[in-house]
Structure formats: structure tokens, C-alpha cells
N, C-alpha and C positions, 0 to 999 in steps of 0.2 A: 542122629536126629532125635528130640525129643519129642515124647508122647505128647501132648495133650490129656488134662486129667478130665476125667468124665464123671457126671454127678447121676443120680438117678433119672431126674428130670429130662436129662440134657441143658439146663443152666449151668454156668460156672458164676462161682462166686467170686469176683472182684476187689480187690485192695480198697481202700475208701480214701476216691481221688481227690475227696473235699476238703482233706484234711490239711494239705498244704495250705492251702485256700484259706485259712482261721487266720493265718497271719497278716492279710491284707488289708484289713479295717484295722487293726495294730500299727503297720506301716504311715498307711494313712495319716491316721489321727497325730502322729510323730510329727509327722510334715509337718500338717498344718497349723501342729503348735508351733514348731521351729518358725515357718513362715512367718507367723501369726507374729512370735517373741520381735522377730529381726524387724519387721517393720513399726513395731511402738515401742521406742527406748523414752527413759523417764521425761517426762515437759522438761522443758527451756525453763530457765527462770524467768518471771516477769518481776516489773518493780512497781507499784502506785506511784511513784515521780513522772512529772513532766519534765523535760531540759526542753530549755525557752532559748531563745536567740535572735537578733534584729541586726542581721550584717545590712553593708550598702549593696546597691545593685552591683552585681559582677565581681562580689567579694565570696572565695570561698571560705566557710563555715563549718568547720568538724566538729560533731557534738558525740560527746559519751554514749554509749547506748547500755553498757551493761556495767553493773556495780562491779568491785574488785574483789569482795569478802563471797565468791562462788563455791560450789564443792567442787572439786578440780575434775574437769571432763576435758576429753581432747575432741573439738568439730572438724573435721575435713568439709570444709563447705566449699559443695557444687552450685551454687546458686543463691540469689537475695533477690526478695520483692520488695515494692512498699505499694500502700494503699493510702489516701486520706483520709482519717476518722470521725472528720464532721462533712459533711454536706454543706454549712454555711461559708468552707474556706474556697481559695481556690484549686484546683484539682491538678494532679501530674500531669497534666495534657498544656500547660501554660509552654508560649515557643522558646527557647534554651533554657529552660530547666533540668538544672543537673542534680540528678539524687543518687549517690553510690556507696556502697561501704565497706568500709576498711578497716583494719586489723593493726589495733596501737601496739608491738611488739614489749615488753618490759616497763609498761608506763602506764597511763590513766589520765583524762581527762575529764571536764566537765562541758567549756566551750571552748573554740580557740578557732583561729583563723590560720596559725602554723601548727602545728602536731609536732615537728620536727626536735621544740626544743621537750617535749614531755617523755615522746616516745624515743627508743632505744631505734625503731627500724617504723616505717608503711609502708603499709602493703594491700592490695584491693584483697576484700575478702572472699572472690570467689578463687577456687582453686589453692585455696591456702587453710592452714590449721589453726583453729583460734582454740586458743590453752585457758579453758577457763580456769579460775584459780589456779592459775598457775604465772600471770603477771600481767597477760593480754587482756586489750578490751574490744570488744566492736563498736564500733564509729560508723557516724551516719557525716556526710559530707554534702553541704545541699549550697548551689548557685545558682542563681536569676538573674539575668539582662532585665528583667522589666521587675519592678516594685511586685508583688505577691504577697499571699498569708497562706498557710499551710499546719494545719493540724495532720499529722501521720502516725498511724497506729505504731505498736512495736516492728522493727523490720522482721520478716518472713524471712527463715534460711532453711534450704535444702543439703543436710547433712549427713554425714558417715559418725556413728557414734562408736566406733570399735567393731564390731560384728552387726549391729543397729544401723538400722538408716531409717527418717523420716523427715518430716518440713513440719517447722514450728515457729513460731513467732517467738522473739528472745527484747528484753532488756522493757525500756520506758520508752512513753509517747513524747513526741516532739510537737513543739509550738514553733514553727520560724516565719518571721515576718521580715521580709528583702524593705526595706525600704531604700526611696531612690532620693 
């Protein structure tokens, strides 16, 4: 059995349990830059162009969305929005309107109504990899049953950027007017 030491007092003096304890706001602050990094990888390119386009009712329409000359990043994109950018157009809520986008494999467009002879492969751009600068483009794809006008901002994508994930808006604004 061990003694126990005795001081004059009757105190014992104690190790200093705080000391571990210095490394937790060290820890900490690690994290939340790691966090911090993983959730803001660099913006999306945007572009000053508009791509225009006036198919007929019930014709689909794939327009370019992002230029070819990119610095080469790889997107795993889980998701795509879109919004209207003016007020005076009419809104996504118009009855079968179809807005979706898609992934030009080895190719590039501007407007086209097939993709097929531009691009190497299509593919919907959710759940798939758009290789910027690396030959892929993102494509916005938009049909109407009923005559419409639509000003829409750049598409919204929710993406994996390598260890990065965030939601940014990528490429130019679209002007499409369905006429019937």
C-alpha cells in the first residue's frame, strides 16, 4: 500500500489538470477553419453574355450555359435551380414548362434544338461530373406547350469541388421566347 504524502498544512499539492485543457481552443479553431475552407471553394465563372433563343411551341431548345476557355475544375453536381431575372417576363410556374440542364460531354454549343450532333455524349446534369476546361459544357434545355418569354438568371448548381462543396450560380443569362 502506498503512503499518501503529507504537507505541513494538510493540503496536497495537485498536478495542473488545466493543462491538457490549452489544447482545446487549438482544436477548435482547426475545425472551424477546415469547416469554414470545405464549404467556400473559389466562385463559378460567370459571363456578361446573354444566349437568346425563340424555338416554336413544344420544340425543345438547348442553349450553352458556360464558355469553353475555363480553368479546369471537376463539379459532381447534386442539384440545379433556375430563377427568372426580370419581373416583367413570364415566371417558371407557366403549365408544361420544361427547364433542365445538361451536361455537353467533348463538345460546346451556342443554341441548337439537337445536341446530339455537337456533343460527344448528354447527360442531365444532376448526379453527373461537368469537367470544366476540360471539353464539357453545361446546357440549359427549356420547352413550352404555350407561347412564353423568359429572362433566367445563370443556373444555380449544388456541387462537390474535390474536398469543397457549395451552391453557385455558373455560366450566362438566357433570354428564350417560345413562340407559337
Amino acid at each position: 500500500m502506498q503512503s499518501v504524502p503529507e504537507t505541513g498544512s494538510g493540503l496536497e499539492v495537485s498536478r495542473r489538470r488545466w493543462l491538457p485543457w490549452l489544447w482545446l481552443p487549438a482544436v477548435v479553431a482547426l475545425v472551424a477553419v477546415a469547416v469554414w475552407w470545405a464549404r467556400h471553394p473559389a466562385p463559378l465563372p460567370l459571363t456578361d453574355s446573354t444566349v437568346t433563343a425563340s424555338p416554336k411551341v413544344g420544340q425543345r431548345v438547348y442553349l450553352g450555359a458556360t464558355p469553353s476557355d475555363l480553368e479546369a475544375r471537376d463539379l459532381a453536381i447534386s442539384s440545379t435551380s433556375f430563377r427568372t431575372a426580370d419581373s416583367s417576363t413570364d415566371g417558371l410556374d407557366v403549365d408544361g414548362l420544361e427547364v433542365e440542364a445538361w451536361i455537353c460531354r467533348d463538345g460546346a454549343i451556342s443554341q441548337t434544338t439537337d445536341p446530339s450532333r455537337f456533343c460527344a455524349d448528354v447527360l442531365p446534369a444532376e448526379g453527373n461530373t461537368l469537367h470544366l476546361g476540360g471539353g464539357d459544357q453545361l446546357m440549359l434545355s427549356v420547352e413550352s406547350p404555350t407561347p412564353v418569354a423568359l429572362v433566367l438568371d445563370p443556373v444555380e448548381v449544388a456541387y462537390r469541388d474535390g474536398l469543397q462543396w457549395g451552391t453557385d450560380r455558373i455560366g450566362s443569362e438566357f433570354e428564350v421566347v417560345v413562340i407559337g
